[in-house]
C-alpha angles and dihedrals in degrees: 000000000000130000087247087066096055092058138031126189117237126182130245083264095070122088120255113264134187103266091047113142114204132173139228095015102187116234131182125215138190131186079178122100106253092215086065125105086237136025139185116235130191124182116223118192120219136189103220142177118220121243107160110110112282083219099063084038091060094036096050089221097140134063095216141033129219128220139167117233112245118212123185112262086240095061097035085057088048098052084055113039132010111269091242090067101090099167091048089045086059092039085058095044095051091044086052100052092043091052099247090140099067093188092054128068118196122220119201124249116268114192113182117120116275098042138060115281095212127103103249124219115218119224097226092176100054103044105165129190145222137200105275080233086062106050090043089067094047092053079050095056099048106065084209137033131183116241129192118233138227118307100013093053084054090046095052086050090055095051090051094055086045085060093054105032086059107134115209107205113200094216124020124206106269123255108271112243 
């Protein structure tokens, strides 16, 4: 498989679907208690990938939607290990592709003009989401989007409920001997 099968590009027309990648989702934060008179806000930006079902999206049958933030590879490795360690940097990578970082999902490159030409890696562990109304008005402010195909888009959705179904024992049952 390519990195072209893994995307297509669709245009603002098309319907949101589970697997669309949007940038500079808006996104407004407090430290501040909300009860307060008077709070202090900051906007963060995020690039995200939907994973919220394209059936309720279409159906506009949820208030909000859910997506996983996206960072560059690049800066994924460095916030994990200094740029001149080249045999960690591949260590990561690796770990990365074969799933070792459960909380991480990694989405192959895509080079083609008009969109980043670096593999992105998927916060499965920090998903955020955003009024449907809202994200309605970014896709219609980008003429293209990129949008994961089938099976990846499903693969990426199964990593997301692993993150979640995780069970924590508080004991496990000891190592035979």
């Amino acid at each position: 498989m390519t990195a072209s099968d893994w995307y297509e590009i669709v245009e603002k027309t098309s319907p949101l679907f589970q697997g669309d990648i949007l940038f500079s989702i808006p996104l407004i934060f407090t430290k501040d208690d909300p009860l307060k008179e008077s709070i202090e806000a900051e906007v963060e930006e995020y690039n995200g990938i939907i994973v919220s079902q394209t059936c309720d999206l279409t159906c506009k049958d949820i208030d909000v939607v859910l997506f996983c933030p996206i960072i560059p590879l690049t800066e994924f490795v460095l916030k994990k290990t200094k740029p001149e360690n080249t045999k960690e940097i591949i260590r990561i990578k690796n770990d990365l592709r074969t799933g070792k970082y459960v909380a991480y999902y990694l989405l192959n490159v895509f080079n083609q003009a008009g969109f980043p030409d670096d593999y992105f890696v998927v916060d499965l562990k920090n998903p955020r989401s955003i009024p449907l109304e809202l994200i309605f008005g970014i896709k219609e402010r980008t003429t293209q989007r990129l949008r994961l195909n089938s099976p990846y888009r499903e693969h990426l959705s199964q990593a997301f409920a692993r993150v979640f179904m995780r069970v924590g024992l508080p004991d496990s049952i000891p190592e035979f001997t």
